[in-house]
N, C-alpha and C positions, 0 to 999 in steps of 0.2 A: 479594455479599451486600448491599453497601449499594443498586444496582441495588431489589432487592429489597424492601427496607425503605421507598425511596420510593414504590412502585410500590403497595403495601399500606398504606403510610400515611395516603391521603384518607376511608380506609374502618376505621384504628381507633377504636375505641369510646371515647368522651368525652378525645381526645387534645387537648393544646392547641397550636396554630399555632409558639408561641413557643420551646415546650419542644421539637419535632422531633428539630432537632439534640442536642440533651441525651439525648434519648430511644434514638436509633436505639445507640450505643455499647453498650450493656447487650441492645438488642436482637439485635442482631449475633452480640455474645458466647454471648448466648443462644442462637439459632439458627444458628448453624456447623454446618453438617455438615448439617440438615436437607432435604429436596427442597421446593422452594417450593408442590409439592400439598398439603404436610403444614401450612406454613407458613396458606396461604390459607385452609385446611379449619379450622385455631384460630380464623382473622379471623373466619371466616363464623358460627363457633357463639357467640362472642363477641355478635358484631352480634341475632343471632337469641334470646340471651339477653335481651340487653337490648331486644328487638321494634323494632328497626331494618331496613330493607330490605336486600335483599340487594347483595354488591356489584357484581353484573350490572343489577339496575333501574336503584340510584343511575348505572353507569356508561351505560348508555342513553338516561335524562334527564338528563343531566351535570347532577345537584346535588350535587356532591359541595361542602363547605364554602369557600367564595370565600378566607378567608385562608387555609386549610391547601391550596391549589392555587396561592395566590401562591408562598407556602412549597416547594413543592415543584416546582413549574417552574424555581426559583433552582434546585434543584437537579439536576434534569433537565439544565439545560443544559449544567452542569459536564461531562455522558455525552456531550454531542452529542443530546439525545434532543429530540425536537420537546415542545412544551406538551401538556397534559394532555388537552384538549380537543381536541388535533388528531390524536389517535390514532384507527387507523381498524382497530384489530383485533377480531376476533370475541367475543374474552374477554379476561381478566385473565391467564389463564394461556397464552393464545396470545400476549399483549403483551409479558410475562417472558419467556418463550424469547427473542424476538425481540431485545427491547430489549439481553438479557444477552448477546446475537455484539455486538450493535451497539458496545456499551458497552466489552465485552471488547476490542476492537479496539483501537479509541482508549484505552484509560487500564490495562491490563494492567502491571504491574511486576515485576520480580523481585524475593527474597526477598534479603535480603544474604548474600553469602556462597555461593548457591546454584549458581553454577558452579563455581566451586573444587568444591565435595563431586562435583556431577556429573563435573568431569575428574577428580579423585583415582582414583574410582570405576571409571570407566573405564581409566584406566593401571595399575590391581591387579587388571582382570579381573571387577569384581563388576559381574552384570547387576541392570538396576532398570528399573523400569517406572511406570506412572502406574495407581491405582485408585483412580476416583473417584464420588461420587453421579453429578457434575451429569451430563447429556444431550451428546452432540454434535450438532452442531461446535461447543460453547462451549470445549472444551477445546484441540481443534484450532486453533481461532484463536488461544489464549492462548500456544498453541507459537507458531504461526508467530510473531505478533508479537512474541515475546521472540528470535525467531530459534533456538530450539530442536530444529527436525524433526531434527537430526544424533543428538540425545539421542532423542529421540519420534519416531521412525514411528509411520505407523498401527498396527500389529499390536502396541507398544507402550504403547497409550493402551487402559483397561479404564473401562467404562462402565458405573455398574448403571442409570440410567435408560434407555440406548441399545441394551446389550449384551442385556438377557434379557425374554421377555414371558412376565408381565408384570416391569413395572419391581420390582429389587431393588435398595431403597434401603440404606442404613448406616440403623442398628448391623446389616442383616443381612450375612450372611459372601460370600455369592458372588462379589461383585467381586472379593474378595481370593484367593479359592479360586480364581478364574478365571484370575488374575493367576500366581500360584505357581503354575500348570497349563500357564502359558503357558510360563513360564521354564524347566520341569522339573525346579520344586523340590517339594520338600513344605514345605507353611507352615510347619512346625516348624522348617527350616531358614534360613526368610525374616523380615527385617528390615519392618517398616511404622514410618511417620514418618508423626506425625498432628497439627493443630492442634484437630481437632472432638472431644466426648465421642463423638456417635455414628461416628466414624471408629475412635477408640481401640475401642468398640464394636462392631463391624466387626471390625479386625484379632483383638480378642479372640476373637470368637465363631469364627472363621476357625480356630482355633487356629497364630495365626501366631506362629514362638517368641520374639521380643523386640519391644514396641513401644518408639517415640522419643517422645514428647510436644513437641507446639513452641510455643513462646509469642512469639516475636522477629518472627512479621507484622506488617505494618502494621496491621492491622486490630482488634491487640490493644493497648489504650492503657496506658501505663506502670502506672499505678493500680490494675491489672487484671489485670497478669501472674500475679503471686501468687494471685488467686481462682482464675483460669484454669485453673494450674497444679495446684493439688489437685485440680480438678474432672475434670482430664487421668489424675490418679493414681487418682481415687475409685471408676473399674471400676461407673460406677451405668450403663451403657447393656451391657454385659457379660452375660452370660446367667451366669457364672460369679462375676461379680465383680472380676471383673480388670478392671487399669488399665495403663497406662501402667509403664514397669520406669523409665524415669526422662525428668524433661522438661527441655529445653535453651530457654534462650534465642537462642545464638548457631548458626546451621546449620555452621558447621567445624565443630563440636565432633561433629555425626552421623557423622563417616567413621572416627573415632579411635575410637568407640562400637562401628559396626558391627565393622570390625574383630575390636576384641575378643568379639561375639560370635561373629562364624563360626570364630575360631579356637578358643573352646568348643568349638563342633558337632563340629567337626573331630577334635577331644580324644576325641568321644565323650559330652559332658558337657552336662547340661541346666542351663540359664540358669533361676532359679525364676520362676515368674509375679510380674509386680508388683513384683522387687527386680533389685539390680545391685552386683556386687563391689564391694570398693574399690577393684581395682585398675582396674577402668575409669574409676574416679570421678576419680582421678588423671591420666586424659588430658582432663580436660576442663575449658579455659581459660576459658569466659564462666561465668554465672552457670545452675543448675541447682536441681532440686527433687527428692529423691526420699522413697516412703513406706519404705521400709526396705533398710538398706544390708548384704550379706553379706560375711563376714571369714574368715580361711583359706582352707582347698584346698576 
């Protein structure tokens, strides 16, 4: 995402040099989960509102704003990525795919906590999978260089830009559908762990039967969990309304979670949309969020 937000940043509308950095945090937040066609297609009507050139002229003539390009080659380079002006791709959207393996390679991290739940997972038999927006190989590189492929095989990695033509991005269901088709579950069965609304969006519409909500990325700054987190629960990308059943900061807390839901299913017993026992709320040591908490049998 941050990739991203550089990448589109020479070309937003009345932006200022200085504020960038200030700026992209909120933008980020904002756009999780989005595909950068959807992302670029705002820049452009923006620019076009305001009777600006498009950001294929600007980038043809390379006029784009001399301090908002000092600005952002600072931070290009943080990727590995060449200067702004040295880029020799067709489009804007042929330069993000690209830049985002590059980038991905070199500066990919994990999630804290995020192998533990992976082997947990594994030594109790429950299978998981990856469903995601982006495109591959972005995803595939982020396996490898986590050293991953043990958890991720290919036939394991579910793609809506890759996987179906045309592209099914989030909040729509198929990735997820495709995903629980793979495993030979029915989504009413299956668990989704989401940091984006349009993923919780996604999982929703999927009718997949408990989403996670995640706040504890990097990517999401202290200050910001809490907005995040309602916004995880708010069910506004949802075709139904539904949101997140509850959102975690800490990723151990997701195995003690799933858990308790499949031992539901098991039961026979449906988990409501958007809520969660108490008694799972009680397996869960970091800090959480939820919209409404269910009591008894």
């Amino acid at each position: 995402m941050e990739v991203a937000f550089w990448e589109l940043a020479p070309y937003f509308v009345n932006a200022e040099p200085s504020k960038l950095e200030e700026m992209k945090i909120k933008w980020i937040q904002d756009n999780a989960g989005k595909a950068f066609e959807f992302m670029l297609e705002a820049c452009e009507k923006k620019r076009a509102d305001a009777k600006l050139k498009s950001i294929e002229e600007v980038r043809k003539t390379k006029t784009e704003d001399a301090k908002t390009v000092e600005v952002v080659n600072t931070a290009r380079k943080r990727f590995n990525l060449c200067p702004l002006h040295e880029c020799k791709f067709p489009s804007l959207l042929v330069q993000q795919k690209e830049e985002t393996v590059t980038a991905l390679g070199v500066l990919t991290e994990p999630c804290d906590g995020i192998k533990k739940v992976f082997d947990e997972l594994k030594e109790s038999k429950i299978p998981f999978c990856i469903c995601t927006t982006s495109g591959k190989p972005r995803v595939p590189v982020c396996v490898k260089t986590l050293g991953f492929e043990n958890y991720f095989p290919p036939y394991k990695i579910h793609s809506g830009e890759s996987d179906f033509t045309p592209s099914r991005f989030k909040p729509e269901p198929d990735v997820y559908l495709k995903g629980a088709r793979t495993e030979n579950y029915d989504p009413m069965d299956c668990v989704a762990v989401e940091d984006s609304t349009s993923g919780v969006g996604s999982a929703a519409n999927a009718k997949v039967g408990f989403i996670i909500g995640y706040v504890g990325a990097s990517h999401i700054p202290k200050e910001r969990k809490e907005s995040h987190a309602k916004d995880l629960l708010s069910g506004r990308k949802s075709k139904d309304g539904r949101g997140a059943n509850v959102v975690i900061e800490d990723m151990t807390d997701a195995t003690a979670i799933m858990k308790y839901f499949l031992a539901e299913r098991e039961a026979g017993r449906k988990v409501p949309g958007g809520k969660i026992h108490e008694s799972a709320i009680k397996a869960i040591k970091g800090k959480y969020y939820v919209s409404e908490v269910c009591t008894g049998n």
